[in-house]
Structure formats: structure tokens, C-alpha cells
C-alpha positions as CSV (number, residue, x, y, z in Angstrom):
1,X,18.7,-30.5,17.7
2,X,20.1,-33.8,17.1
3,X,23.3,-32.9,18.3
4,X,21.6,-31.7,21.3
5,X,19.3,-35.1,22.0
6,X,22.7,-37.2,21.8
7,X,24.3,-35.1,24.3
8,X,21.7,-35.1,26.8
9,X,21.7,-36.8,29.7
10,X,18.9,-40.2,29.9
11,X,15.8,-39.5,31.9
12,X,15.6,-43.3,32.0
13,X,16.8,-45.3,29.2
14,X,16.1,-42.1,27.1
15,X,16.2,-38.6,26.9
16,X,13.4,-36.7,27.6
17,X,13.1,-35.2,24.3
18,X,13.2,-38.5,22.4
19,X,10.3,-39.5,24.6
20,X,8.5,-37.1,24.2
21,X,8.9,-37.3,20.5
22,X,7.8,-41.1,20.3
23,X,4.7,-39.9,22.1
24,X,3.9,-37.7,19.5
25,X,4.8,-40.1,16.9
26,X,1.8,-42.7,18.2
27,X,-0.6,-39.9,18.6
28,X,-1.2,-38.8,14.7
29,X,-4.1,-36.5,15.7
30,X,-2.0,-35.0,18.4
31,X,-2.0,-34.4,22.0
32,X,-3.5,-31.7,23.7
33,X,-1.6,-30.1,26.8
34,X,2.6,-30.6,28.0
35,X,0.5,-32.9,31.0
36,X,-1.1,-35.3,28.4
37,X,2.4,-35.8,26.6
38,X,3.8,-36.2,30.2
39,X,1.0,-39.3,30.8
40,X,1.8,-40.6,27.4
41,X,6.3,-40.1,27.2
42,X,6.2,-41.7,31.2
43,X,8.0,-38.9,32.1
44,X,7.2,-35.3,34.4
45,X,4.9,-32.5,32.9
46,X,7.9,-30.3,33.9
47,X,10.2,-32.2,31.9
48,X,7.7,-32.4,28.7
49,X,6.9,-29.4,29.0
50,X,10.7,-28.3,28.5
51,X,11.0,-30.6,26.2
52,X,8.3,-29.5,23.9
53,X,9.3,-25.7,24.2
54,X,12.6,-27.3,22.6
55,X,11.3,-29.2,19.9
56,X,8.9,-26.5,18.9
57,X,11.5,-24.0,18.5
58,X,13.5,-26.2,16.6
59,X,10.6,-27.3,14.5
60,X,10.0,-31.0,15.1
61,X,6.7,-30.7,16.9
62,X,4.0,-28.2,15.7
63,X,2.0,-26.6,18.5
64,X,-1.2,-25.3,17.3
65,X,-4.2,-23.6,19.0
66,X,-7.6,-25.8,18.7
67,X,-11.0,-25.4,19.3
68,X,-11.9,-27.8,22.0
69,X,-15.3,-28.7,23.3
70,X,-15.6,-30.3,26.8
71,X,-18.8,-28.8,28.7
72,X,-17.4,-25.8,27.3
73,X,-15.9,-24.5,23.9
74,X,-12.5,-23.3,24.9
75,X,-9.0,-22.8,22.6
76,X,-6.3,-25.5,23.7
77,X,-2.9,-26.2,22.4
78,X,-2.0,-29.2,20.0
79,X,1.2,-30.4,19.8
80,X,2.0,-32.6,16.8
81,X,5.0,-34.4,15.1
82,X,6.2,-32.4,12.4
83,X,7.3,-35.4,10.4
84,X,8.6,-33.4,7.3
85,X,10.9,-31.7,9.6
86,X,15.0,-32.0,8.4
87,X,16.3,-32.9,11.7
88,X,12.9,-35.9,11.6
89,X,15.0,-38.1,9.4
90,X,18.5,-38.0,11.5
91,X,15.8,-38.9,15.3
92,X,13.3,-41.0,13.6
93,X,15.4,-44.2,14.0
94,X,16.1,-43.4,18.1
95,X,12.5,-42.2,18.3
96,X,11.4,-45.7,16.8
97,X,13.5,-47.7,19.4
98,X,12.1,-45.9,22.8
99,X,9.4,-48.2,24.5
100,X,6.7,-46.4,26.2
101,X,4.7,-47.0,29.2
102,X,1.4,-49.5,28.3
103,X,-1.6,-48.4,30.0
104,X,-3.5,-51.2,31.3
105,X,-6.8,-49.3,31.0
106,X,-9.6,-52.1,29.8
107,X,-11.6,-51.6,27.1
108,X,-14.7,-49.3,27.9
109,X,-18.3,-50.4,27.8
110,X,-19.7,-46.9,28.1
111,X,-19.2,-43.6,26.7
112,X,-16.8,-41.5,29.3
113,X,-18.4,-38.6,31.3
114,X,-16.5,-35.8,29.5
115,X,-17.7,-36.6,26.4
116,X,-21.4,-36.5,26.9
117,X,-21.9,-32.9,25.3
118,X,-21.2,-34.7,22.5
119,X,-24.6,-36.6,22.7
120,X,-26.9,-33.7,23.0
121,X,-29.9,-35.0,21.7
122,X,-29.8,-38.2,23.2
123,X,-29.0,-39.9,26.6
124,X,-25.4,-40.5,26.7
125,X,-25.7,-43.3,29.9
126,X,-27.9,-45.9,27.7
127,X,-25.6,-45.5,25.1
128,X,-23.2,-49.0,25.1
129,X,-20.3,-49.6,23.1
130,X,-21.3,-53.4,21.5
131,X,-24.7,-52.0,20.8
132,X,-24.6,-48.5,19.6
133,X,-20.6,-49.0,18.6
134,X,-21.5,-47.4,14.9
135,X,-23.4,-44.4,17.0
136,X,-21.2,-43.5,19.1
137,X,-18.0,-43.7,16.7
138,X,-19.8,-41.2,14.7
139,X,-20.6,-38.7,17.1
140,X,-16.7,-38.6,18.0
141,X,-15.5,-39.3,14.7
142,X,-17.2,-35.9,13.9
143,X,-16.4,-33.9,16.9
144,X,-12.8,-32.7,15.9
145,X,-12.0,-33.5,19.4
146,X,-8.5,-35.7,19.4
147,X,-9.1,-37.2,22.5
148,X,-12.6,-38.0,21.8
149,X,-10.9,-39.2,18.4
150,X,-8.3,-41.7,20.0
151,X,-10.8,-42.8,23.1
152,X,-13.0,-44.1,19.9
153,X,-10.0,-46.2,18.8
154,X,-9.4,-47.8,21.6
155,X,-12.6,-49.1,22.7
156,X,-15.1,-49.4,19.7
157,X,-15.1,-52.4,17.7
158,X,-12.9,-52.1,14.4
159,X,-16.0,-53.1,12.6
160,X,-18.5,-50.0,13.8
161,X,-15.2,-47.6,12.8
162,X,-14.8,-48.7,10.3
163,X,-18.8,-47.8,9.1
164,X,-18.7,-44.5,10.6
165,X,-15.5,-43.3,9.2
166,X,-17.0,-43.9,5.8
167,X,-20.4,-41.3,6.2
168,X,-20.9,-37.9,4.6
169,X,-18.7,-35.3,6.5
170,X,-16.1,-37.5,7.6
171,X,-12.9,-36.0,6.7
172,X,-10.8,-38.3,4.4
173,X,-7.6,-38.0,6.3
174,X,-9.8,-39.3,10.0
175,X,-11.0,-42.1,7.4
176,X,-7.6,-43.2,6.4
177,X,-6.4,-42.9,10.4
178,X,-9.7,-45.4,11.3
179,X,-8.6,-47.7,8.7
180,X,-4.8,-47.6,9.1
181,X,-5.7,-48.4,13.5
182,X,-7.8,-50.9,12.2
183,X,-4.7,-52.6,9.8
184,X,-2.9,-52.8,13.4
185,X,-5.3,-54.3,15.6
């Protein structure tokens, strides 16, 4: 597969393939759907979408099936780095180098409309980020849902993570994530 990534032509500056594996690489919970690795590489669903058939065959990306919850329960493929892969050691160094696209999205103040099944016994539209930060970071936190997982991340205060990552029924691993993000901010 190495071979095969020198060989190929640039999309840009890079191939495809590498892009699409440094997309993966800064999404440790995964991304869900060959579009949402598209939005994240900067490059065409049709071309991640190839690209991720390659790389699952091969064996650097895991693409699992997932229980998803978004007004409805539905299954929903994963796709992860594999980072014990062999060929991971011989691409991690190119995958390091490739810049991706920065999304200018500001910080969000309230909780986003496709994650209000998520607050079910409460009313997700008075819920703000400064004042129920701890609140909300739970509910998501909890929910198994990646993108629910990374929005929290992005927007809630490191502090309020870093409080709800430590409750009962947090897994350890999502606690470790929170306070590795936080380590970067």
C-alpha cells in the first residue's frame, strides 16, 4: 500500500489516500460516512470514498458498523485509523506532514439541532454552553455518538470536560481523549 500512495498521482499537494488518512489520524473516535472524511481530507466524497475502500482492504483504516442515534437509532459505518497496522509505520511520517483544511466555524453557544434527542428530559434550547457547559458535556460524553463526541470538544470549555469526563459511566478511554484535547488547547 505504500508503494501504491508513492506512486499515485497528487490530488493537490497529496494523494488522496494520504489525506484521507491524516483525517482519520485527527479524528481518534472516528468519522462516520466516506462524505464526512471527504469534509474533513478537503477532498471529493468520490475520491474518499475510493480511497477508504483502499485502505480498508489493505488494513490501515477499520470500518466498523455503529449504533447511531440522530432522531432515530440507525446502524452507520465508522471508519478509524488502524494505527497498529504494518504498513502505519512506513505512511505515518507523510501522513504527519499533509495540512488540512481549517474550518473557520466559531465556537457554539448552543447545543446543535441534531443533537437534541440527546436532551430528552429537558429543553435543549435554554440549554447554553458557558452555563450548563458541565450539563451538556455529559449528556454527549455519554451518548457514544462520535460527532456528538468531537462537537463537545470543540465548543465546551476545557474546564466543564474535563468534570464530566470524570463521572460514573464514563468510559476511561473517552476520559483520557477529554484530557489529552484538553493538553492541546
Amino acid at each position: 500500500m505504500a508503494r501504491k500512495l508513492r506512486d499515485a498521482q497528487p490530488a493537490s499537494t497529496e494523494s488522496g489516500a494520504v489525506r484521507v488518512l491524516a483525517a482519520l489520524m485527527h479524528a481518534p473516535l472516528g468519522l462516520h460516512s466516506a462524505r464526512r472524511v471527504a469534509v474533513a481530507a478537503g477532498t471529493s466524497p468520490t475520491t474518499a470514498s475510493r480511497r477508504l475502500r483502499e485502505l480498508v482492504a489493505v488494513g490501515v483504516v477499520e470500518q466498523t458498523r455503529q449504533r447511531v442515534v440522530r432522531g432515530t437509532a440507525r446502524d452507520e459505518d465508522v471508519y478509524r485509523l488502524d494505527p497498529t497496522a504494518p504498513s502505519w509505520k512506513e505512511l505515518a511520517p507523510r501522513v504527519r506532514r499533509v495540512r488540512l483544511p481549517q474550518r473557520s466555524e466559531e465556537p457554539a453557544n448552543r447545543v446543535p439541532r441534531r443533537f437534541y434527542h440527546l436532551f430528552w428530559n429537558s429543553d435543549p434550547t435554554a440549554l447554553t454552553v458557558q452555563g450548563n457547559g458541565a450539563y451538556i458535556a455529559r449528556r454527549m460524553l455519554t451518548s457514544n455518538d462520535p460527532a456528538a463526541i468531537q462537537w463537545s470538544l470543540r465548543n465546551i470549555p476545557a474546564a466543564d470536560l474535563e468534570f464530566a469526563s470524570t463521572g460514573r459511566g464514563i468510559d476511561p478511554r473517552l476520559t483520557s481523549v477529554v484530557k489529552n484535547w484538553n493538553a492541546t488547547r
